[in-house]
C-alpha positions in Angstrom: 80.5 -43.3 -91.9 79.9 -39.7 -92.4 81.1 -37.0 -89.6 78.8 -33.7 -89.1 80.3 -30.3 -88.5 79.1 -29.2 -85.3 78.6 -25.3 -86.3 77.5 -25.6 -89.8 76.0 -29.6 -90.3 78.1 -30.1 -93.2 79.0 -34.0 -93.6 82.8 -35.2 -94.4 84.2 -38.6 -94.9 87.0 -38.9 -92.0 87.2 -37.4 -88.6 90.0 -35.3 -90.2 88.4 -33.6 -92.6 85.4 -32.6 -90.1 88.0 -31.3 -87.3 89.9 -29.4 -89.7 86.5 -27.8 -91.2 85.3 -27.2 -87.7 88.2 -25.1 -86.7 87.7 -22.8 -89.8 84.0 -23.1 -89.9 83.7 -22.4 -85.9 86.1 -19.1 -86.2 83.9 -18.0 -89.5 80.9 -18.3 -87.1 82.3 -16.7 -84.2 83.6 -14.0 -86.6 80.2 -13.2 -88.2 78.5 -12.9 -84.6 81.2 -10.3 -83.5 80.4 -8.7 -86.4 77.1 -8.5 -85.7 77.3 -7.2 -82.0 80.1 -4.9 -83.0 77.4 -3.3 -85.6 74.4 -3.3 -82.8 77.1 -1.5 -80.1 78.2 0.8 -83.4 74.2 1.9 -83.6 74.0 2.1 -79.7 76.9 4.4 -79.5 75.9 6.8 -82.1 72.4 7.0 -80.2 74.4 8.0 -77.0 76.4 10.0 -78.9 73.6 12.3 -80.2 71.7 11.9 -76.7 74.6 13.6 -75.2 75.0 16.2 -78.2 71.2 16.9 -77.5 71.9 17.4 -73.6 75.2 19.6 -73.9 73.2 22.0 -76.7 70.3 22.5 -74.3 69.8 26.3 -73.6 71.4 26.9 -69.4 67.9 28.9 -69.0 64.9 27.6 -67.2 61.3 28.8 -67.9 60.3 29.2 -63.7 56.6 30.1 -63.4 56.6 32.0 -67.2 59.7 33.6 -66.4 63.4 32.9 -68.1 65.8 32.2 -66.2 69.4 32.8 -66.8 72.2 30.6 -65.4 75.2 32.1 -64.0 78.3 30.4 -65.4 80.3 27.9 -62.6 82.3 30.3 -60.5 80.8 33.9 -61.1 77.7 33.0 -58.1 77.3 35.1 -56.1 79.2 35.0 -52.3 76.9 33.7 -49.4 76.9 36.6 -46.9 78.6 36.5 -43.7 75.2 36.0 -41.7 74.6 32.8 -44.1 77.9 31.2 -43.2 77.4 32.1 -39.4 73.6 30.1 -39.8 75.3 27.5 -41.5 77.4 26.8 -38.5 75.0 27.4 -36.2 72.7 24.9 -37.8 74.6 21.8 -38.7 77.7 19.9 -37.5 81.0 20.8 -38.6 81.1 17.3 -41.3 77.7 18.6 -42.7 78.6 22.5 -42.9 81.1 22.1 -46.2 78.1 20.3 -48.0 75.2 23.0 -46.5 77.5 25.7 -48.1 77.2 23.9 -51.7 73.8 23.5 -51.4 73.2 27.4 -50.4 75.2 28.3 -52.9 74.4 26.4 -56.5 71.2 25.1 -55.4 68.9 27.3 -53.6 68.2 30.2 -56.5 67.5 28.5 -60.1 70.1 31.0 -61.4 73.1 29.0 -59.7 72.2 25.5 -60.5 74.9 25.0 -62.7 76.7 21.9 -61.4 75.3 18.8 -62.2 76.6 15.0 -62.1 75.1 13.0 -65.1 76.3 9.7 -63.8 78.2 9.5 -60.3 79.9 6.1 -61.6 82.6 8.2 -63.9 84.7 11.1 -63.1 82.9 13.7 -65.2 80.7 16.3 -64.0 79.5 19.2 -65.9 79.3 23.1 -65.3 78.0 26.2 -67.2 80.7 27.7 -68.9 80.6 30.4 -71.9 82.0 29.1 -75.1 81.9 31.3 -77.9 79.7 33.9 -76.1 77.3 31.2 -75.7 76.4 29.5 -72.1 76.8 25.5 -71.7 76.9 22.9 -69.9 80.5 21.5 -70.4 82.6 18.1 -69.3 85.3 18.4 -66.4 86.6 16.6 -64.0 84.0 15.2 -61.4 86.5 15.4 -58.5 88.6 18.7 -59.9 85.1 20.1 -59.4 84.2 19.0 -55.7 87.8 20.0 -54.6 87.3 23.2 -55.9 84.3 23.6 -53.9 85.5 22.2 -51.2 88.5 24.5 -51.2 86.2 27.3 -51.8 84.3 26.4 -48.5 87.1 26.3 -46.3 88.2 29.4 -47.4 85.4 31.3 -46.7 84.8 29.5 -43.4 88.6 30.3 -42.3 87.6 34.0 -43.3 85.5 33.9 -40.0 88.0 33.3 -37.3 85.1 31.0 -35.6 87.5 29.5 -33.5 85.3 25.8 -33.3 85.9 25.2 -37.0 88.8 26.8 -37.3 90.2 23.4 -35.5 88.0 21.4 -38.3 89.5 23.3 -41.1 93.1 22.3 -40.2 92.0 18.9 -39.8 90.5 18.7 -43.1 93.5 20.3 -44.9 95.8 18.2 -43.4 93.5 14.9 -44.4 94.0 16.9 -48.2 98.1 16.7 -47.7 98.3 13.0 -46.0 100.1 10.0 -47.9 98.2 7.2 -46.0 95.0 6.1 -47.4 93.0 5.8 -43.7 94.8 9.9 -42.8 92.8 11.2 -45.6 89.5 9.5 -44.8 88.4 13.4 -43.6 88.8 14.6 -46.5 87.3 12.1 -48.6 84.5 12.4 -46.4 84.0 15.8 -47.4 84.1 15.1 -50.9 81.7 12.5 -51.2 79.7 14.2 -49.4 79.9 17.6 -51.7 79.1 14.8 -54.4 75.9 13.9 -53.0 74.5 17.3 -52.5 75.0 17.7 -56.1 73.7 14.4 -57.5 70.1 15.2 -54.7 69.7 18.7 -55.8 70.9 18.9 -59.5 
């Protein structure tokens, strides 16, 4: 009575022989098709790779209507004026003014879009930022970036004295400070929502 390999068809005389075949046979199989998906994923990486290396060497200007123009590296924008920050207030709620100030400030003029999130599943954002005298767009840290903003925003809210969100801005920092997960749900209100005014206007 002959006995088939299962993975390969090869015949042997004893149940013995074929088991102890199988075993190496099956891991020689297994083998090979890990070698072929880790050569696929090799080739599917090295596309990303370039696709990346394509997206970080594009030029930070934008041709607008025949005209070039240049993006302000992440930090040097200009300030919103007073009367801006006053609208803001005026206009929205006190949970939608931190994100209202983003938007004004990076998103409204093509020369301060220079925040943009390429994939809001990781913790990596990117900002214009001069290397070598040159302008790019460079990794950081997706939520070093909206606490930075958001600090930003406080600070030139608390420069007003408007004694409404003055109350709002304490709250907020003191979310930032809190050890329990549900004290700091404030804060992490504001930064998801700074996150999403980035990822709907980059």
């Amino acid at each position: 009575m002959a006995f088939a390999c299962l993975h390969c068809g090869k015949t042997y005389g004893s149940s013995n022989a074929k088991t102890n075949h199988q075993r190496v046979c099956g891991l020689e199989k297994d083998l090979a098709n890990e070698r072929e998906e880790n050569a696929t994923l090799r080739e599917e990486l090295k596309l990303l790779r370039e696709e990346v290396n394509k997206a970080n060497a594009r030029p930070t200007t934008i041709n607008f209507h025949k005209q070039t123009i240049n993006v302000l590296c992440f930090g040097s924008e200009p300030e919103l004026e007073t009367e801006v920050l006053r609208s803001i207030l005026h206009s929205t709620g006190k949970e939608e003014a931190i994100a209202a100030y983003v938007r004004k400030r990076h998103f409204v003029n093509a020369e301060t879009k220079n925040i943009r999130i390429p994939n809001k599943a990781k913790n990596v954002a990117q900002v214009v930022k001069a290397v070598d005298g040159t302008k790019r767009w460079q990794d950081v840290s997706k939520s070093e970036v909206c606490d930075t903003l958001l600090e930003c925003a406080l600070q030139k809210f608390g420069d007003l004295e408007h004694p409404t969100f003055n109350g709002f801005i304490d709250k907020v920092e003191d979310s930032m400070s809190a050890q329990e997960r549900k004290k700091r749900r404030l804060y992490q209100d504001q930064i998801d929502s700074i996150e999403r005014t980035i990822i709907n206007h980059q």
